[in-house]
C-alpha positions as CSV (number, residue, x, y, z in Angstrom):
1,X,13.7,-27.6,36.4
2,X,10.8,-30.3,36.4
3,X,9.2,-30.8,33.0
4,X,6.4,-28.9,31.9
5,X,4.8,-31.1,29.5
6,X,6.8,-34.0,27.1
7,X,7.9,-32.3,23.7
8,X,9.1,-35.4,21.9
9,X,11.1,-38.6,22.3
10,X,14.5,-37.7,23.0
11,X,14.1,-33.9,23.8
12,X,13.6,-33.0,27.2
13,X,11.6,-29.8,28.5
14,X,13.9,-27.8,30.7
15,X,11.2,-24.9,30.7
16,X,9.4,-21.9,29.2
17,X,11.7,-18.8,27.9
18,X,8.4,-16.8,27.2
19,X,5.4,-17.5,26.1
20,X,2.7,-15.1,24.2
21,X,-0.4,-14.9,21.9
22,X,2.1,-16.6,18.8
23,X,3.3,-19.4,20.8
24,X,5.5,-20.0,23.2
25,X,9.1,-21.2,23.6
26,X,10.8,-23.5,25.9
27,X,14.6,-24.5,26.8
28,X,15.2,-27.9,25.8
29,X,18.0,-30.2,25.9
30,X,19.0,-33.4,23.3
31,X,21.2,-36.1,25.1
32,X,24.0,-34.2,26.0
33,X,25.1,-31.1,26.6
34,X,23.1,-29.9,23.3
35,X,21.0,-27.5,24.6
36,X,17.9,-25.9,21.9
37,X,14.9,-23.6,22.0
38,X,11.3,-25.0,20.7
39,X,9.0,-23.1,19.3
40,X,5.1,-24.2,20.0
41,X,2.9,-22.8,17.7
42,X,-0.2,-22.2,19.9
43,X,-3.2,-24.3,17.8
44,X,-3.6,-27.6,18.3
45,X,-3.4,-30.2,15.7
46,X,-6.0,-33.1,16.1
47,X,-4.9,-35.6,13.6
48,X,-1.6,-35.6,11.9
49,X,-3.1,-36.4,8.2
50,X,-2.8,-34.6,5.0
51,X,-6.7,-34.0,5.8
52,X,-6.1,-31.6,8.8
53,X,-5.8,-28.0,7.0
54,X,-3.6,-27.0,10.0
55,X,-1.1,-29.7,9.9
56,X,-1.1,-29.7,5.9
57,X,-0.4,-25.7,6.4
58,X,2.0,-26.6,9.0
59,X,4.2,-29.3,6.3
60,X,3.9,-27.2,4.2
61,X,5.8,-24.1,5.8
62,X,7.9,-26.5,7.6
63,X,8.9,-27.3,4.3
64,X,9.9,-24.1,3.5
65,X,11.7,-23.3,6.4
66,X,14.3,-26.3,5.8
67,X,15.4,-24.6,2.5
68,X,16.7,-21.6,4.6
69,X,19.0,-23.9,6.4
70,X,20.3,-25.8,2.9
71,X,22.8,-22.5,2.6
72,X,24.3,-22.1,6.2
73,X,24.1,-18.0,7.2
74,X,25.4,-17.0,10.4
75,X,22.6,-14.3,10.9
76,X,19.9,-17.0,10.8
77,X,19.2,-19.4,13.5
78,X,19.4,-23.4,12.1
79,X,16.3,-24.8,12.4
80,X,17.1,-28.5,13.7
81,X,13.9,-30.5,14.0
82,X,10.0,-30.0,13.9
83,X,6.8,-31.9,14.4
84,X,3.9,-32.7,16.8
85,X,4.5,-32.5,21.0
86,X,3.1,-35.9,22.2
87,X,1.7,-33.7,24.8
88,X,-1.3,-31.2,23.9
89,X,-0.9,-32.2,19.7
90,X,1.3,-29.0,19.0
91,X,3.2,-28.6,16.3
92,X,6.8,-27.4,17.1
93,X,9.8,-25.9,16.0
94,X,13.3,-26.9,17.5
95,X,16.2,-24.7,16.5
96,X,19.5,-24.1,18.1
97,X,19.8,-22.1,21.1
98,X,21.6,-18.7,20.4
99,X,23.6,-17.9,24.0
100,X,23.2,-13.8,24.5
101,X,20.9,-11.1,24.9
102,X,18.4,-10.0,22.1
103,X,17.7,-6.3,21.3
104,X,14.8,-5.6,23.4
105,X,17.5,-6.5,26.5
106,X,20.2,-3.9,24.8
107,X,17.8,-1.0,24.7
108,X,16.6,-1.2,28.6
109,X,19.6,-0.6,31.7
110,X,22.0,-1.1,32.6
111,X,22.7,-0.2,29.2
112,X,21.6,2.9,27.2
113,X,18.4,3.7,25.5
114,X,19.8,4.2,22.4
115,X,22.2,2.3,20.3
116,X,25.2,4.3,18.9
117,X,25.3,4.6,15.1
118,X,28.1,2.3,14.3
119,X,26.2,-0.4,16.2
120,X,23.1,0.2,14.0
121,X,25.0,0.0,10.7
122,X,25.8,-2.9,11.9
123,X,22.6,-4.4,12.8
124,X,21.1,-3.0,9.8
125,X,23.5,-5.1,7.9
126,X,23.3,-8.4,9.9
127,X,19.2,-8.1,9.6
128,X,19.2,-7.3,5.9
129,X,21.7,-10.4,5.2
130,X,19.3,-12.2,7.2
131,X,16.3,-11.4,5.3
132,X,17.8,-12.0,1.9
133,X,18.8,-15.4,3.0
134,X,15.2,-15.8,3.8
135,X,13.2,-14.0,1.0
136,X,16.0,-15.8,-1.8
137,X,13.7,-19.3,-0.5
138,X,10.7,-17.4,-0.5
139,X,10.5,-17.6,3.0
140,X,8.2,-14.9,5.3
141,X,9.4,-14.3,9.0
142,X,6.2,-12.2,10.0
143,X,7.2,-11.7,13.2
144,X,10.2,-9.9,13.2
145,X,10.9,-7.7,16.4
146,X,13.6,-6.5,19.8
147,X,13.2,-9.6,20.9
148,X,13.4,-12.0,18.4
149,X,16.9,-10.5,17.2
150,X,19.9,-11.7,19.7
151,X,22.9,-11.1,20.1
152,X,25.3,-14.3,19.8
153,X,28.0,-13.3,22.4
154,X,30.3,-16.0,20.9
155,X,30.7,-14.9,17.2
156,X,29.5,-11.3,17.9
157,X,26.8,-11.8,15.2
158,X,23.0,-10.7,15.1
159,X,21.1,-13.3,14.2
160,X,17.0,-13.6,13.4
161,X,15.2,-16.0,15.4
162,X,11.7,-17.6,15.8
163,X,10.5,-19.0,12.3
164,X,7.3,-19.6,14.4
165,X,4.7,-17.4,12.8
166,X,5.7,-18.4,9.0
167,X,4.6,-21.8,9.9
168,X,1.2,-20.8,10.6
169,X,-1.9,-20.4,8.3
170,X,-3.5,-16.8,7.4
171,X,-6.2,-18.0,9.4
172,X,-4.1,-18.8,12.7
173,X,-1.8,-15.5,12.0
174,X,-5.2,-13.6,11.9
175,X,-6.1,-15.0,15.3
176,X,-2.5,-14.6,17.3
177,X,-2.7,-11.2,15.9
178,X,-5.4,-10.3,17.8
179,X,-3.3,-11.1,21.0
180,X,-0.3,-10.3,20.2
181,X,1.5,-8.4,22.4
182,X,4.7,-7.0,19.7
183,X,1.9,-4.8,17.1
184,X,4.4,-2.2,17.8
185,X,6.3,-3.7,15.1
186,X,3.4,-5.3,13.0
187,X,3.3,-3.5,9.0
188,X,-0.3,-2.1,8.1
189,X,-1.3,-5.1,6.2
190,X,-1.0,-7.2,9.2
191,X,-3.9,-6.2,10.9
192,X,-5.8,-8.0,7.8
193,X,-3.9,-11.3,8.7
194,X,-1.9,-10.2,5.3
195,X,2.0,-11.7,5.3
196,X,4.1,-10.4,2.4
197,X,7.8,-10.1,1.8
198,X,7.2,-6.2,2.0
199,X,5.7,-7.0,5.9
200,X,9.0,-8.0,6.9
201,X,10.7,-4.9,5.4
202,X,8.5,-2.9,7.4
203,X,9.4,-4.7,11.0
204,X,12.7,-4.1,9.8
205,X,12.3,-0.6,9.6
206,X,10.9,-0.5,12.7
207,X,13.7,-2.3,14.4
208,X,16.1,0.0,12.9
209,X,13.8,3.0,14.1
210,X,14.3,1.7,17.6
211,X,17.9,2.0,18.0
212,X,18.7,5.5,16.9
213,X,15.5,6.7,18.4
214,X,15.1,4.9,21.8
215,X,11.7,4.0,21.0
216,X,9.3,2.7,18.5
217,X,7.6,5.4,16.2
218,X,4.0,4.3,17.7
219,X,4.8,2.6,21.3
220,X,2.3,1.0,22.8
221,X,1.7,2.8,26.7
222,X,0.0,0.0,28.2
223,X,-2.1,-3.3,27.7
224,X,-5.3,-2.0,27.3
225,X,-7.3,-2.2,23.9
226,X,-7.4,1.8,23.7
227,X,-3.8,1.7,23.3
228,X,-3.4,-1.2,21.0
229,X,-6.0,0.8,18.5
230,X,-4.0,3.7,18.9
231,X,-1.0,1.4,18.2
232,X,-2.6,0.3,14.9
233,X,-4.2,3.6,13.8
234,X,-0.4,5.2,14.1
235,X,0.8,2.2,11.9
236,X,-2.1,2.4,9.0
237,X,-2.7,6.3,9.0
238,X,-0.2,8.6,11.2
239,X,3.2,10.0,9.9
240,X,6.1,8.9,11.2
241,X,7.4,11.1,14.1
242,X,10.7,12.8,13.3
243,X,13.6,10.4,14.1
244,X,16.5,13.0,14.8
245,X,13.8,14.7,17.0
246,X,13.7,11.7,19.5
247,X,17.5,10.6,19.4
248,X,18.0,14.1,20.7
249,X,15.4,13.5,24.0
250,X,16.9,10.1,24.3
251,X,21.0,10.6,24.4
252,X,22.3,9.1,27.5
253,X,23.2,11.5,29.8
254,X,26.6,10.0,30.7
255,X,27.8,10.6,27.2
256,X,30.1,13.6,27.0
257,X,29.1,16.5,24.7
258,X,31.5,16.0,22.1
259,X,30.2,11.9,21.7
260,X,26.8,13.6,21.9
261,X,27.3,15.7,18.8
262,X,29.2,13.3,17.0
263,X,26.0,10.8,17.7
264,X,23.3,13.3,15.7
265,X,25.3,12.9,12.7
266,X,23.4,10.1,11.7
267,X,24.2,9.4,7.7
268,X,21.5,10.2,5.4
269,X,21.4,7.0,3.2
270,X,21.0,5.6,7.0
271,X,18.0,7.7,7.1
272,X,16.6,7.3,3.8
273,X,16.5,3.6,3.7
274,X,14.5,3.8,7.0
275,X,12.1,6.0,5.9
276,X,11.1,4.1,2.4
277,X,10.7,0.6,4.5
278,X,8.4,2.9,7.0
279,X,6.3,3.3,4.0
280,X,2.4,2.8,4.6
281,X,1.9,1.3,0.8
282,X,3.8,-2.5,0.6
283,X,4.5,-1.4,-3.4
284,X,6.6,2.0,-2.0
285,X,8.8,-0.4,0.5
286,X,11.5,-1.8,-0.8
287,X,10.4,-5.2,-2.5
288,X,12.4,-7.8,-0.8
289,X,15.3,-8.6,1.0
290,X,17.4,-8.7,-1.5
291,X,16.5,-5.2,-2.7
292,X,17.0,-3.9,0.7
293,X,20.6,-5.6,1.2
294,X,21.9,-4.1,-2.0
295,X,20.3,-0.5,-0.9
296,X,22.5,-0.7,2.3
297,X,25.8,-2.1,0.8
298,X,25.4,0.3,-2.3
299,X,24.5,3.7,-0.3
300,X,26.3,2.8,2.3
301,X,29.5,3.1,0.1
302,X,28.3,5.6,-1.8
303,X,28.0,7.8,0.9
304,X,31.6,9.4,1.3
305,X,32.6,5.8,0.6
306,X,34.5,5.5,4.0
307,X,31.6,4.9,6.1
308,X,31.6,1.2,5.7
309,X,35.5,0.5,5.8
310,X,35.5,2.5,9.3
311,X,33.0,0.6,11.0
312,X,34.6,-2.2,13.1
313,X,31.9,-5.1,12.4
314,X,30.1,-4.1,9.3
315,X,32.5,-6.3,7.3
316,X,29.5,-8.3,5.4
317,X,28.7,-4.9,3.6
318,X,32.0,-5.7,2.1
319,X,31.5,-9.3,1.7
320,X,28.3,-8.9,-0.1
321,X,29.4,-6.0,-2.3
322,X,32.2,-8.2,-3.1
323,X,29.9,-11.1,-3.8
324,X,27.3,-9.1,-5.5
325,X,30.6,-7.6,-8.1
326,X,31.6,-11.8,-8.5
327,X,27.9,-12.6,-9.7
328,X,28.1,-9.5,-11.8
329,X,30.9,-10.5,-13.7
330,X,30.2,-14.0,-13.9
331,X,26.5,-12.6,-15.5
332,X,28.5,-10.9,-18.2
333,X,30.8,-13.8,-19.2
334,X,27.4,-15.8,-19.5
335,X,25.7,-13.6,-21.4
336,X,28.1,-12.1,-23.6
337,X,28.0,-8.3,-22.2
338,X,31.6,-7.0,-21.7
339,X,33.0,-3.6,-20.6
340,X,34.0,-1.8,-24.1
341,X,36.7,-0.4,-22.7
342,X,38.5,-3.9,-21.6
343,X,39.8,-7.0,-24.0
344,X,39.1,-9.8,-22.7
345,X,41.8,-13.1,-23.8
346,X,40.9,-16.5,-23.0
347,X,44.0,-18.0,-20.4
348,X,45.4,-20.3,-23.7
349,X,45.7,-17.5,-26.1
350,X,47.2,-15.2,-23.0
351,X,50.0,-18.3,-22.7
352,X,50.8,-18.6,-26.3
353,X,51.3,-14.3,-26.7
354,X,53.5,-14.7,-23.5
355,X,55.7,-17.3,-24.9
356,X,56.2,-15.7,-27.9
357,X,57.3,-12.2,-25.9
358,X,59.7,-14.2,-23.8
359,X,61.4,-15.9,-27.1
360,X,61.7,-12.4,-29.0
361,X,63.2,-11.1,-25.8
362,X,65.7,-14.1,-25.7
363,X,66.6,-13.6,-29.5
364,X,66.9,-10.0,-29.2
365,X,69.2,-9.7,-26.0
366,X,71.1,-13.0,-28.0
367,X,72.0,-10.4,-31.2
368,X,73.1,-7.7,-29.0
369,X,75.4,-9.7,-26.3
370,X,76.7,-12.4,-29.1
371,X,76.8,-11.0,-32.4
372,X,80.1,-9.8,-33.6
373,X,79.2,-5.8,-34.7
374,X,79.3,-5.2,-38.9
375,X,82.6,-3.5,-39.8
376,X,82.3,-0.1,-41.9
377,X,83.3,-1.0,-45.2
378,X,85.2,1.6,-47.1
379,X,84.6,2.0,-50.9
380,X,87.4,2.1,-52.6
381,X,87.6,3.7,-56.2
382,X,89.0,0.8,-58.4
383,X,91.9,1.8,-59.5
384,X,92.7,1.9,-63.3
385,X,95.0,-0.6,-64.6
386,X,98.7,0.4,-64.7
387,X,101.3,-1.1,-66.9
388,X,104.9,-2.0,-65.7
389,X,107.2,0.6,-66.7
390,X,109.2,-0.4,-69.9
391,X,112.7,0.1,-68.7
392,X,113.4,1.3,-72.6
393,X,111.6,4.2,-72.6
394,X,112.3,5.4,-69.0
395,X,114.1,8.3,-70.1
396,X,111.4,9.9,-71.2
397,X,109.1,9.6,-68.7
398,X,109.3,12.3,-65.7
399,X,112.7,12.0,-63.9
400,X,112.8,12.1,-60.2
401,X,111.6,10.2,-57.1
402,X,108.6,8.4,-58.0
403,X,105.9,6.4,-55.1
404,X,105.2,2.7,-56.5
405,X,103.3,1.7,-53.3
406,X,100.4,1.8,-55.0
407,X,101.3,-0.2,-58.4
408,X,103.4,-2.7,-56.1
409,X,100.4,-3.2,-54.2
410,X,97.9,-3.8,-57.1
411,X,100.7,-6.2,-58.4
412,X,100.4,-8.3,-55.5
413,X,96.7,-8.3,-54.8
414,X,95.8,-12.0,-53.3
415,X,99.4,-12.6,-51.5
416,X,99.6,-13.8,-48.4
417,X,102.0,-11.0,-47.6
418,X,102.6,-7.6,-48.8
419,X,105.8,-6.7,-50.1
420,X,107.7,-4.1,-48.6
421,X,107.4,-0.3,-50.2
422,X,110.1,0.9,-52.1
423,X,111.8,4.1,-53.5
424,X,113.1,3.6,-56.8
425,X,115.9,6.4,-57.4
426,X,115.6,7.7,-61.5
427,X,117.7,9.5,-63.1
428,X,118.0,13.1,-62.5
429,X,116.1,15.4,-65.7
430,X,115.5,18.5,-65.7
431,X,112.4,19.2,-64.6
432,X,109.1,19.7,-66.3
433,X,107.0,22.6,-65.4
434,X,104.4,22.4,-67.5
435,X,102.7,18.7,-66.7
436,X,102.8,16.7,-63.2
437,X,101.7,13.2,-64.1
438,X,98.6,11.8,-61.5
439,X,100.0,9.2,-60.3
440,X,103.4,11.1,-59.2
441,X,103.2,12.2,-55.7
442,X,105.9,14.7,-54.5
443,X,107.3,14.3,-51.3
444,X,108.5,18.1,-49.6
């Protein structure tokens, strides 16, 4: 394709993808096979000095729009180069060149009019990462629409595009305005040349409102000025046509019934979070993109809770859930706030109480494998002392069989070896009747 008009040394002009009243963007190609889309912002910039308002406004926001690159995203297109075409003095934007369709090319045929509600989830989630990447740098799209979301067929990510319109001054956004051919998706406050973080929550919205509906909640029927005020009354004073309402008109009709009715159950957070960035007021949207990510990931789960986890593709409302939890806990340890219910041990302390578990385990099982048990020890009754019988006077002591195992053992206490027990025959006497000595035991 011949050249249109020289961008700048060492990028080549392969031709215009569109063009339109906020600038127009071309194909163009680095040495190599790197192939990029520039962004031409449609006024003119005379002399590149500090003194030019447009090309100081122009720095400025250029400025801003390398910040959203310092933290890669892969819902954001990288922004790669910028400055003044050496043809016509217009100040450009180069950024990479995302290979798919965008969402103004999914809603017409061959494919349907409406998106299905998984798909929109995960839009809604992809856009919303998007603009919290953006609104963290306090960076404004302002021209967020169908077309300037695509599809990147290689990573099956959504990703924002066309930074064009923050680059521009109130003064030149007042003016493209005015010819702009997307104030379908424009907030009120833009038709006062107004660009707030709240402006891109309501394109958002709109966006959003386009899926599940299969149109815009105030389209815009045809180029003339009648309909573009129509366009913009709907915006700053009309209510919102019912949602539900148009999804109905709009189902494909090659969708079978039971897809059909499983397609109206749209979720209500779904709906909710719609509605409040559809808001006519900036102060009722939500406030950023921040705010608006956390509304998704946080109603989304709270909503039944399996909505997210059985949505193929929605796995950054995990991620950032996940993330937002990490930041939430890493907040408490920094400020000192801690869950009453938990004790919390620093990883030396934890060590030491382990070690010392493990060692009273070891001694323990060592005591009950090892140690020889503790005998029973009988008590005894010391016995009183007994005096050798006097061979003199054993007449009259009690004649019989007497048992001496006891005295002969008391005798020999501290031997190394007991004597044998004996019976010691006495003398036969007649017997005694009346007393029994203790220590005589009678054998039957």
């Amino acid at each position: 394709m011949s050249k249109v008009f020289t961008i700048t040394e060492g990028l080549e002009n392969m031709g215009a993808l569109r063009t339109g009243g906020q600038g127009s963007v071309y194909k163009g190609r680095r040495f190599g096979p790197i192939i990029t889309a520039v962004k031409l912002l449609p006024t003119p910039v005379h002399t590149e000095s500090t003194d030019d308002k447009n090309f100081k406004s122009f720095l400025n926001e250029v400025e801003k729009l390398k910040k959203v690159n310092e933290e890669p995203n892969p819902n954001i297109v990288k922004i790669l180069n910028s400055g003044i075409t050496e043809s016509g003095s217009f100040p450009f934007i180069e950024m990479e060149f995302i290979d798919g369709p965008d969402l103004e090319e999914l809603l017409k045929e061959p494919h349907d009019q409406i998106f299905t509600v998984k798909e929109v989830i995960k839009v809604a989630d992809h856009l919303a990462n998007a603009l919290a990447h953006c609104h963290k740098v306090t960076v404004k799209h302002g021209d967020i629409k169908s077309n300037n979301v695509k599809f990147n067929v290689h990573t099956g990510n959504y990703v924002l595009l066309d930074f064009g319109l923050s680059a521009m001054s109130d003064e030149q956004r007042r003016t493209s305005i005015r010819h702009a051919g997307a104030i379908e998706f424009m907030a009120p406050e833009q038709s006062e040349g107004q660009m707030l973080l709240e402006t891109d929550i309501y394109s958002y919205g709109v966006i959003l409102y386009e899926l599940l509906a299969g149109q815009v909640p105030f389209p815009l029927t045809d180029n003339g000025q009648k309909s573009r005020n129509d366009v913009l009354v709907g915006h700053l004073e009309l209510p919102v046509p019912d949602l539900l309402t148009l999804r109905k008109q709009n189902m494909p009709g090659t969708w079978p019934a039971d897809k059909v009715s499983h397609e109206m159950q749209v979720p209500g957070w779904l709906l909710t979070v719609i509605s409040k960035c559809l808001e006519k007021a900036p102060e009722l949207r939500y406030r950023s993109g921040m705010e608006l990510q956390y509304a998704i990931v946080h109603s989304s789960i709270a909503d039944g809770g399996n909505t997210v986890a059985d949505l193929t593709g929605t796995s950054l409302l995990q991620t950032e859930n996940e993330r937002l939890q990490t930041l939430l806990m890493h907040y408490q340890e920094g400020t000192g706030v801690k869950d009453p219910g938990v004790v919390v041990i620093s990883k030396p302390v934890f060590y030491v109480f382990l070690t010392g578990v493990v060692f009273m385990i070891a001694l323990l099982s060592y005591f009950l494998l090892f140690k020889e048990p503790v005998k029973a020890v009988k008590k005894e009754v010391t016995p009183k002392q007994v005096t050798a019988p006097d061979t003199t006077n054993q007449q009259e002591k009690d004649k019989g069989y007497s048992w001496d195992k006891e005295q002969d053992s008391l005798k020999n206490i501290g031997a190394a070896e007991q004597q044998p027990v004996q019976i010691k025959p006495t003398p036969q006497l007649p017997r005694d009747t009346t007393t029994m000595n203790l220590d005589t035991t009678l054998h039957f």
